[in-house]
N, C-alpha and C positions, 0 to 999 in steps of 0.2 A: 496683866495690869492695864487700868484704864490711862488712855492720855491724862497729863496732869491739867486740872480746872484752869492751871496758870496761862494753857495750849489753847484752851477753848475761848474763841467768840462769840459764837451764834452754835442754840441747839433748837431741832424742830423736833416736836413732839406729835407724832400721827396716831389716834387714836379712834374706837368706833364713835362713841357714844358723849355727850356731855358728862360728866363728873369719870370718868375711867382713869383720866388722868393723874386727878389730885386722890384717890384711892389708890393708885399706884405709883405714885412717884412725887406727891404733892412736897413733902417735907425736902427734897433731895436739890424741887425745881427750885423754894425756896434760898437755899444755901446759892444757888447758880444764878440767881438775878441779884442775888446781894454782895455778890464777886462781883457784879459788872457785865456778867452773859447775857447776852439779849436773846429769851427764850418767844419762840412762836408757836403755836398750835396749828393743827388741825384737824378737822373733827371729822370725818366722816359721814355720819348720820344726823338726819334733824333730832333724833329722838321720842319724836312721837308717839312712842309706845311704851313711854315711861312716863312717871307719875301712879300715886295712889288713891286718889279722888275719883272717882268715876262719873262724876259730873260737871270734870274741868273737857269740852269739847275737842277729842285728838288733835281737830284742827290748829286749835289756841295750842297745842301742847312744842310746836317748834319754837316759837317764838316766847314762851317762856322759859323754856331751859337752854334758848341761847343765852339771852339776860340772865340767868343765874350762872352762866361759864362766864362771860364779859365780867360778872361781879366775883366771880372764884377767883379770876387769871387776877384782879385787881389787888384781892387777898396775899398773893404770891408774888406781884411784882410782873406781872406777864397783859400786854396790851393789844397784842398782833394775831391776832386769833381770827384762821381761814373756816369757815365751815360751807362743806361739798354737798349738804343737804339729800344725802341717799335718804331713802325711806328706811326706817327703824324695822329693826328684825331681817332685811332682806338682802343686809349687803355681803356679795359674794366678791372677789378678787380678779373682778374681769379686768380686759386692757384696756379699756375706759377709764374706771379707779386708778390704774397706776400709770394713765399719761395726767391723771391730776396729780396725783401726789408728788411725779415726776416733774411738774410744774412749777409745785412749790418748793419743793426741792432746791430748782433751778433760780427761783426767787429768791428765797431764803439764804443758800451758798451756807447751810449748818456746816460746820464743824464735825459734830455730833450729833444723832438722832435718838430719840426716846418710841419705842413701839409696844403693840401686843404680841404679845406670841402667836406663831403661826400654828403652833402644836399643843393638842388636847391635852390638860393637865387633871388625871386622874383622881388624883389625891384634892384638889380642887376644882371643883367643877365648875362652881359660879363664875370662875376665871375665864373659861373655856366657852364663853357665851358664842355661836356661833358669826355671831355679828366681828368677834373680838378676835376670831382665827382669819377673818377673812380681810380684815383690816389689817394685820399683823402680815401675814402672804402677800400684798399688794404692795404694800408695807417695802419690804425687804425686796423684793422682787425692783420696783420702783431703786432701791440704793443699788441695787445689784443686778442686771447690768444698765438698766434703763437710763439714769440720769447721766452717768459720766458717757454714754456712749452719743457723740455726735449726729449718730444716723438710725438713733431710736427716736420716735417720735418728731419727726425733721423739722416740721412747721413749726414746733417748738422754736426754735433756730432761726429757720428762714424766713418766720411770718412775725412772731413775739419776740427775738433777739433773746432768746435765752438759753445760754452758751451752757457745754456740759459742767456738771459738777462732781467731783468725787465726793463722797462721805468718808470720813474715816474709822467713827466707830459707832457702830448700833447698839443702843442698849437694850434688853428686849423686858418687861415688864415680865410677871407672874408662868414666868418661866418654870420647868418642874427642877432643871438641876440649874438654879442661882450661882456664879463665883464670885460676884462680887457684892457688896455691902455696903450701905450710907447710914454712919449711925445720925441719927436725922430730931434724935432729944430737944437738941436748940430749935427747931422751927416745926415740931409737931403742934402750936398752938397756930401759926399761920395755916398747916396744911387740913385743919379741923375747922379753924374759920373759912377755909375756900369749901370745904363740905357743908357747912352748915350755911355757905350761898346757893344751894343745890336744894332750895328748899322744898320740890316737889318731889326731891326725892328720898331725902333725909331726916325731915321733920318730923315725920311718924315714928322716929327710931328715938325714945328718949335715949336709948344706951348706944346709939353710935359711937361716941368718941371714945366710950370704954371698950367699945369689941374694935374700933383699928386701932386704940393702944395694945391690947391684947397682942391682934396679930403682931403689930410691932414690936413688943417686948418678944413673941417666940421666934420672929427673926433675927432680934440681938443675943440673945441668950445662944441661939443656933450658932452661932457665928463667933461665942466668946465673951460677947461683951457684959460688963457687970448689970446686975441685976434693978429692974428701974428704966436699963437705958431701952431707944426708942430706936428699931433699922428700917430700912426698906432694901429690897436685895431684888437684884438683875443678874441676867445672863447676859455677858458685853460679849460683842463678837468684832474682832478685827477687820475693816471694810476697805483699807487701805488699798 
């Protein structure tokens, strides 16, 4: 069972790519800034190799799909948004990536963490981008043992003053076996407006918001709930 939202203060969400997040957890972030959580991101990647236009210049392409997560996170309630600017498509889970994430980490002091999986999800592939295993690896790697440990990354410490931090629970996004569940009904209209700020990347799709209610209804369905209703489902892992 997940700590209770009542437990939670602060969650960071580490994720590759702009829009990963509100495709995987967008309705869930909503409910947690509408408690009072003060939710931060971080992104990983400029994204540069997303977009559908082939005559928008790769170059122009970071800094308009940071402006569409700045207006997504706005969507949901979420204003603190880090982005580590790797290059799109090539980020691997080196000790670089996770003395940053271990940074923010140490910044942040989350509660609770939001990630990718670190593990190839067969059954879903699109999940499994490799951009999305190697953020998720850094990821986790970074909660465990990196941040709470004093004499990982020391300048951290000795140079930044930024003291260890434990995390206590990871949630890990589009995981192959999910145990837990957010039926997310009430704020899937916020979590399709933080999509539909994704516009270089969404727009093309008239039928987006019926294929993630889709998914979302075979997540609730999966899980029980009456028919209609809307989930998003993680694998939580205890970090304590």
């Amino acid at each position: 069972m997940p700590i209770d939202d009542s437990e939670i203060q602060r969650v960071l969400v580490v994720t590759a790519h702009p829009d990963d997040l509100d495709f995987g957890a967008g309705g869930t972030i909503a409910q947690w800034t509408a408690k009072g959580i003060k939710v931060s991101y971080c992104i990983c990647t400029n994204g540069d190799q997303g977009g559908e236009d082939p005559d928008v210049p790769r170059e122009e392409m970071p800094k308009i799909r940071q402006k569409e997560q700045r207006d997504a996170g706005l969507a949901l309630g979420v204003t603190d948004i880090t982005f580590l600017n790797y290059r799109d498509g090539w980020l691997e889970p080196t000790i670089e990536l996770r003395k940053k994430i271990v940074r923010e980490i140490r910044k942040v002091k989350p509660d609770r963490m939001v990630i990718q999986s670190p593990e190839r999800n067969w059954d879903r592939l699109p999940a499994s981008h490799p951009d999305h295993m190697a953020a998720g690896e850094a990821a986790i790697q970074a909660v465990y043992p990196d941040a709470r440990n004093l004499f990982a990354f020391e300048d951290l410490y000795k140079e930044e003053g930024l003291e260890p931090w434990k995390v206590q629970e990871v949630w890990v996004m589009s995981h192959n076996s999910p145990n837990h569940f957010v039926d997310v009904t009430d704020t899937f209209d916020k979590k399709i407006a933080a999509l539909h700020a994704h516009v270089s990347q969404t727009a093309h799709n008239t039928e987006m918001a019926n294929m993630v209610r889709a998914w979302g209804e075979r997540n609730a369905q999966a899980n029980g709930l009456a028919e209609g209703r809307i989930a998003e489902v993680f694998r939580i892992v205890d970090t304590k």
